[in-house]
C-alpha positions as CSV (number, residue, x, y, z in Angstrom):
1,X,0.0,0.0,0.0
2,X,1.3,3.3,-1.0
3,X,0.1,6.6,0.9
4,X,-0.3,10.3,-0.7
5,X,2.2,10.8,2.2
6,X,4.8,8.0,1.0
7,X,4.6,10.0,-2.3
8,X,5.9,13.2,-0.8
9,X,2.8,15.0,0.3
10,X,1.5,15.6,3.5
11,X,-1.8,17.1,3.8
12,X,-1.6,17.0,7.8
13,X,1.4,19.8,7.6
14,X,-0.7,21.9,5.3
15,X,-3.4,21.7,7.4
16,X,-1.3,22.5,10.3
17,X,0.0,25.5,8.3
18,X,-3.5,27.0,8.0
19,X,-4.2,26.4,11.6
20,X,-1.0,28.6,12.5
21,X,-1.6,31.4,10.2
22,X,-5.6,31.7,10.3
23,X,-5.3,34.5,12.8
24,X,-2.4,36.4,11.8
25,X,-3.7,36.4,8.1
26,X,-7.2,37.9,9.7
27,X,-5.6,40.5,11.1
28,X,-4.5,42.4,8.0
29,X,-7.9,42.4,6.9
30,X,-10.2,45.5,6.3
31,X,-13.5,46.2,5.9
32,X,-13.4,45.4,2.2
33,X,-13.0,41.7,2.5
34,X,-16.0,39.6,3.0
35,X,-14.7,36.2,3.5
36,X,-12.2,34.3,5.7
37,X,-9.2,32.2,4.3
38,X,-10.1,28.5,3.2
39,X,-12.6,29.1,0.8
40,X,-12.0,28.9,-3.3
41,X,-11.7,32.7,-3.8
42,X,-11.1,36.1,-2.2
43,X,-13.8,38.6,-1.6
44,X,-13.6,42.1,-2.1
45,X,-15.8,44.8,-1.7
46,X,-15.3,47.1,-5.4
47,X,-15.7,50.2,-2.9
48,X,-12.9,52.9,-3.4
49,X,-12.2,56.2,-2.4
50,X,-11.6,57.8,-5.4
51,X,-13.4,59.5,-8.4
52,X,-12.6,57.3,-11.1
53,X,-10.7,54.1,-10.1
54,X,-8.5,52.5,-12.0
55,X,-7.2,48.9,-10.7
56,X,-3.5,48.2,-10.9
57,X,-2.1,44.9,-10.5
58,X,1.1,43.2,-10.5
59,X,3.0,39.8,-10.1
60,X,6.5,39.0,-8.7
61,X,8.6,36.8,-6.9
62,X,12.3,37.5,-5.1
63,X,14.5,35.5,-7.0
64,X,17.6,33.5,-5.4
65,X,17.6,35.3,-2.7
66,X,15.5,32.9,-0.9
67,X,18.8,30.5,-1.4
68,X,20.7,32.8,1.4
69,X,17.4,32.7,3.7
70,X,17.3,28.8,3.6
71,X,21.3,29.0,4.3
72,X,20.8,31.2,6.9
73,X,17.5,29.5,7.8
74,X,16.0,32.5,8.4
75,X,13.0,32.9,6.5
76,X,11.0,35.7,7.7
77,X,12.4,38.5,5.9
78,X,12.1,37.0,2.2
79,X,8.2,37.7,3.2
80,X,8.3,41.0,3.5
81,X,10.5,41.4,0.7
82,X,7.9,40.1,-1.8
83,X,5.1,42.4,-0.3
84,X,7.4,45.2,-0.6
85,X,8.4,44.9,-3.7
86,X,4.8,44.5,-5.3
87,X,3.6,47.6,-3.4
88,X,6.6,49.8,-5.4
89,X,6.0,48.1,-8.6
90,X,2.3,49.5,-8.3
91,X,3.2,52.9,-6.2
92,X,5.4,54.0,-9.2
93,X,1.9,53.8,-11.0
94,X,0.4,56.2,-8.5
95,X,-1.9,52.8,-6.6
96,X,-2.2,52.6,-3.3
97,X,-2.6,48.8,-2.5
98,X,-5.5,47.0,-1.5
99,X,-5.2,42.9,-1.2
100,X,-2.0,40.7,-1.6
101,X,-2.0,36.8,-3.0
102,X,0.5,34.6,-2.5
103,X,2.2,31.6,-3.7
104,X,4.3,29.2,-1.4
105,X,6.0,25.8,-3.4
106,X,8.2,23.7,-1.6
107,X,9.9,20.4,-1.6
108,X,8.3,19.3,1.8
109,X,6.2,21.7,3.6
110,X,7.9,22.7,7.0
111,X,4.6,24.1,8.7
112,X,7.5,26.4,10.5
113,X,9.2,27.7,7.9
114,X,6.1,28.5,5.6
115,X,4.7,30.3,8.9
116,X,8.3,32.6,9.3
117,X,7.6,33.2,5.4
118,X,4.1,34.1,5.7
119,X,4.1,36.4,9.3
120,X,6.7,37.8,7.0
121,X,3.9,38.8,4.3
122,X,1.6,39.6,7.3
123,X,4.2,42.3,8.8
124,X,4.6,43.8,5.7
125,X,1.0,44.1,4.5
126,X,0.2,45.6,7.7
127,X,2.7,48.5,7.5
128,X,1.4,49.0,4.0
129,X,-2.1,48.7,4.9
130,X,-2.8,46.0,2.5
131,X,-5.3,42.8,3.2
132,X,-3.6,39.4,2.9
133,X,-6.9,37.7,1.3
134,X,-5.7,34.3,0.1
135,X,-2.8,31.8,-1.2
136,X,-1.7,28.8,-2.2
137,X,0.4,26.1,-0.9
138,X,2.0,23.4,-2.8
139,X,4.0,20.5,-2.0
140,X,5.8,19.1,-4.9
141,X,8.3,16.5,-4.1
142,X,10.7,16.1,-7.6
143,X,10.1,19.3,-8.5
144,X,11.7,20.9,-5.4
145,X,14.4,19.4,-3.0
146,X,12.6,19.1,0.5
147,X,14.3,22.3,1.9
148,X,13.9,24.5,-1.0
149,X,10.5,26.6,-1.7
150,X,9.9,29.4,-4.0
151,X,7.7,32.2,-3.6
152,X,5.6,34.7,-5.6
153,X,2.6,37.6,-5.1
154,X,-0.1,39.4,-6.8
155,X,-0.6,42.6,-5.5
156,X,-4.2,44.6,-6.7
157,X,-4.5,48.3,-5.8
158,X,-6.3,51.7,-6.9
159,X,-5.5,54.9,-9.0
160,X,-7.4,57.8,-9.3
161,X,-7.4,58.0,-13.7
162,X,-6.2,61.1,-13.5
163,X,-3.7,60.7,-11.1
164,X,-1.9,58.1,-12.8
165,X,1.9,57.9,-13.6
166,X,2.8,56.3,-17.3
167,X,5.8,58.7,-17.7
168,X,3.6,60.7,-19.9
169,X,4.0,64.1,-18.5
170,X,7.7,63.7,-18.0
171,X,9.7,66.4,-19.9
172,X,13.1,68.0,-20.7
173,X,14.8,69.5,-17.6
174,X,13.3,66.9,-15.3
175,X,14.9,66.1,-12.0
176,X,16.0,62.9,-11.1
177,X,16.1,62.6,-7.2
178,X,17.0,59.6,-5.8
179,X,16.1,57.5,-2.8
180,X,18.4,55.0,-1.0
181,X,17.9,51.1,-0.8
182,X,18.5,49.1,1.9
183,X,20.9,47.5,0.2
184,X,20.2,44.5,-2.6
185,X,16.7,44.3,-2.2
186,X,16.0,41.7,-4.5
187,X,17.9,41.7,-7.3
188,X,21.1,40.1,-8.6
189,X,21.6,37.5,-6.1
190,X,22.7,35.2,-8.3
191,X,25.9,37.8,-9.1
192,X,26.2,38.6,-5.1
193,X,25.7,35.2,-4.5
194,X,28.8,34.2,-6.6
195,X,31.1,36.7,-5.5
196,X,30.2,36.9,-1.7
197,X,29.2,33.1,-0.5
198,X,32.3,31.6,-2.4
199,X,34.7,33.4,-1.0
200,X,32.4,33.4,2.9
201,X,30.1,31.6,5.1
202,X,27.2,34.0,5.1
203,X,27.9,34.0,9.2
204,X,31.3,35.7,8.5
205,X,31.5,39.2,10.2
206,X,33.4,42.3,7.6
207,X,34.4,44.8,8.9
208,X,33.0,47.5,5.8
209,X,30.1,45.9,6.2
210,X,29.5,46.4,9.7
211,X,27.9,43.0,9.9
212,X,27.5,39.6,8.7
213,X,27.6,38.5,5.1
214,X,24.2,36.9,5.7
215,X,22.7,39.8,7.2
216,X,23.9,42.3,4.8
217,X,22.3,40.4,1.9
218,X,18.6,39.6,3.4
219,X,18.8,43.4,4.3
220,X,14.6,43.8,3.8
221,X,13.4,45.4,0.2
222,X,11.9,48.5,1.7
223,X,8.7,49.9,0.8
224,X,8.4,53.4,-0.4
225,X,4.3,53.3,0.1
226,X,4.4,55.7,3.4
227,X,7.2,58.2,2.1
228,X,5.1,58.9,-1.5
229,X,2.1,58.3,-1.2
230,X,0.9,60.8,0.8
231,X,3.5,63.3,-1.0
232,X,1.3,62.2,-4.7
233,X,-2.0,63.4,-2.9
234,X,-0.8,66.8,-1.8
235,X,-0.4,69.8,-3.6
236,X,3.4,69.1,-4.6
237,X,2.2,65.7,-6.0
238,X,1.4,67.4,-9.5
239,X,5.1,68.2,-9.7
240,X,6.2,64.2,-9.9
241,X,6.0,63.1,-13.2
242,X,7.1,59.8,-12.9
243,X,8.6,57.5,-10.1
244,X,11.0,54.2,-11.0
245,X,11.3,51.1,-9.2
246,X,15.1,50.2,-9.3
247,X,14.5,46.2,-10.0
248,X,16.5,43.9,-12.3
249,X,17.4,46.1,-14.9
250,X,19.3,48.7,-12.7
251,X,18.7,52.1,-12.3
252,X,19.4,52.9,-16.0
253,X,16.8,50.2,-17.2
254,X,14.1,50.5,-15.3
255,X,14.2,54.5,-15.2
256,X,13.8,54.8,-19.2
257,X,10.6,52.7,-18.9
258,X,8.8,55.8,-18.1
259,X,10.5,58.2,-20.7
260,X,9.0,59.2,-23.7
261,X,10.5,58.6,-27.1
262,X,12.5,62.2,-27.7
263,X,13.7,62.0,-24.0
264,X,17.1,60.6,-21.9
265,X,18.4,60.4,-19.0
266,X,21.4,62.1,-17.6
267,X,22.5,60.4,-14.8
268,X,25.3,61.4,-13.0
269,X,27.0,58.2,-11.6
270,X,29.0,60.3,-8.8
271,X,26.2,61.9,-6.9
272,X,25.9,59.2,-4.3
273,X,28.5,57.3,-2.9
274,X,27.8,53.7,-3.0
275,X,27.2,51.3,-0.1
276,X,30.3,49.5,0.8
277,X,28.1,46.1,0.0
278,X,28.1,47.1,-3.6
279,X,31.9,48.1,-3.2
280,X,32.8,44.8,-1.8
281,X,30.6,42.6,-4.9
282,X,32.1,44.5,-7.2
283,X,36.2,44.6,-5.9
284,X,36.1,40.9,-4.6
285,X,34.0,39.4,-7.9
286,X,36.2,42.2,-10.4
287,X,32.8,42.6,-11.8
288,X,32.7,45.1,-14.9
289,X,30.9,48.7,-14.2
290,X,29.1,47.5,-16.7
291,X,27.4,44.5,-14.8
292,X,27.3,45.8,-12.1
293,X,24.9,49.3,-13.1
294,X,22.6,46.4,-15.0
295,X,22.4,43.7,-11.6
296,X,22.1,46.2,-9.0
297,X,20.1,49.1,-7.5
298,X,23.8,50.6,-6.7
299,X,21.9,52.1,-3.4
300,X,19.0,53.8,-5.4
301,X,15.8,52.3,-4.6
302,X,13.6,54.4,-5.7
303,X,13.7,57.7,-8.5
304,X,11.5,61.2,-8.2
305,X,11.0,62.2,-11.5
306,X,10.6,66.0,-10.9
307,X,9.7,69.3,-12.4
308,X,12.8,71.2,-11.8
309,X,10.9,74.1,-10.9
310,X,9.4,72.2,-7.5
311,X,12.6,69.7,-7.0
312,X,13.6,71.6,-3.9
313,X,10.1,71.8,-2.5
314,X,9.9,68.3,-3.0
315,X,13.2,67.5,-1.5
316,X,12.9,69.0,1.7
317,X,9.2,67.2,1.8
318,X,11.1,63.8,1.3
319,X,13.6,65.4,4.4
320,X,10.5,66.0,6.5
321,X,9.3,62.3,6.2
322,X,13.1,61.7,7.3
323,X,14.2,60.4,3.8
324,X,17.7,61.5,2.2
325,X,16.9,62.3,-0.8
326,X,19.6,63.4,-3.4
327,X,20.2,65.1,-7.4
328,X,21.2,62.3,-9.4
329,X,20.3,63.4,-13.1
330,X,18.1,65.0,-15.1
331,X,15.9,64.6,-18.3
332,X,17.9,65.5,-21.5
């Protein structure tokens, strides 16, 4: 006689799973969702705050980083980077977010590791006041080895029409102001990775670094929700014109996605000293300049697009909401 559970799958952990994280999931709930977790879909009430909604939605995962969490085997942070990440890719749209799906694959579920993982995604949709309403689980022996798991999110939120940011209004003379990371955030592990963990044990202490290897790479992928949000709905808002998401692509890459044709950047590569993890990828790995503007955020997380007239106004706004925001370019 052969079991589902000889096969690899064990529906008694995944039941366990949903035991642990029924509550914490509740709590990031708002008024707007109508059901609880364990049914076959999500509810949410259509009832917005703005004049003519436009939904925004996007999909993402964060990569090989996960491979230093299960080194580390710490897991809660990779959580809160995917939430993160999908509330910037929508905030550089102008959306404020609404609900967050997830999608946890694994080897061999650990009902303790998928529960660091997802108070992970609970923390962060809470600070970004965002409803967890559903997910998936999946145990797929073959596919994965039993310690590895992958993860990915779908985040939905709102846009005023009007207030929405396609790059559109962005013009000659523009300001680029930049926003620092907090370090990788999720992008080019698999570069880092190579350099860093061949060369140390990700519990190896560096002096530059002022920490662990380990530590320095799950640094969380902020969010940028409660710095710009509220900046796009007052007055000075008008005066952004676009905002970039520094993802795979680097700074260059994904900041031209919301030029228009007729339009290029200037950036100027000295206006921010890099973080001495970058330093230390790209001395130890001899990595090109090259690679190394395309794999990584270089300490940019996020770029204002500005009119030049309002970029000081806007600056010392950014200041006041205790950013340290900084001239990096401008709109040619």
């Amino acid at each position: 006689m052969t079991t589902y559970k000889d096969a690899g799958v064990d529906i008694d952990a995944g039941e366990e799973l949903v035991r642990r994280i029924k509550k914490p999931v509740r709590s990031t709930h708002s008024k707007n969702v109508l059901a609880d977790i364990g049914l076959f879909g999500a509810f949410y009430r259509a009832r917005f705050d703005v004049k003519n909604p436009v939904l925004v939605s996007s999909v993402d995962g964060v990569g090989t980083k996960l491979m230093v969490a299960i080194a580390m085997d710490r897991h809660e942070t990779v959580g809160q980077d995917l939430v993160n990440h999908c509330v910037n890719d929508i905030l550089v749209c102008g959306a404020k977010p609404l609900f967050f799906l997830d999608y946890y694959a694994t080897g061999k579920l650990s009902p303790t590791v998928a529960e660091q993982v997802i108070l992970g995604f609970v923390k962060a949709c809470k600070e970004n006041g965002c409803s967890l309403v559903g997910g998936e689980t999946a145990e797929m022996p073959g596919v994965y080895s039993e310690e590895d798991y992958d993860i990915a999110g779908t985040i939905v939120g709102v846009v005023d029409e009007k207030k929405i940011l396609n790059g559109s209004r962005v013009k000659k003379g523009d300001m680029l102001i930049g926003l620092p990371s907090t370090g990788l955030h999720t992008n080019g592990f698999s570069l880092a990775r190579r350099v860093l963990l061949e060369r140390y044990a990700p519990e190896t202490r560096l002096q530059e670094l002022g920490m662990s290897v380990g530590d320095a790479l799950l640094a969380v992928h902020r969010s940028y929700f409660r710095t710009i949000y509220p900046l796009l709905q007052s007055p000075l808002g008008r005066n952004i014109h676009a905002l970039s998401h520094i993802t795979g692509g680097g700074i260059e890459g994904n900041t031209k996605r919301v030029v228009p044709k007729g339009r290029k950047l200037h950036i100027n590569w000295g206006a921010w000293e890099r973080p001495p993890l970058f330093r230390l990828i790209q001395k130890e790995g001899e990595v090109p300049e090259s690679d190394m503007r395309r794999a990584f955020n270089l300490g940019v997380g996020l770029v204002v697009v500005a009119d030049v007239r309002k970029a000081d106004a806007i600056m010392e706004a950014l200041r006041r909401k205790r950013e340290r925001p900084f001239v990096m370019g401008e709109i040619e």
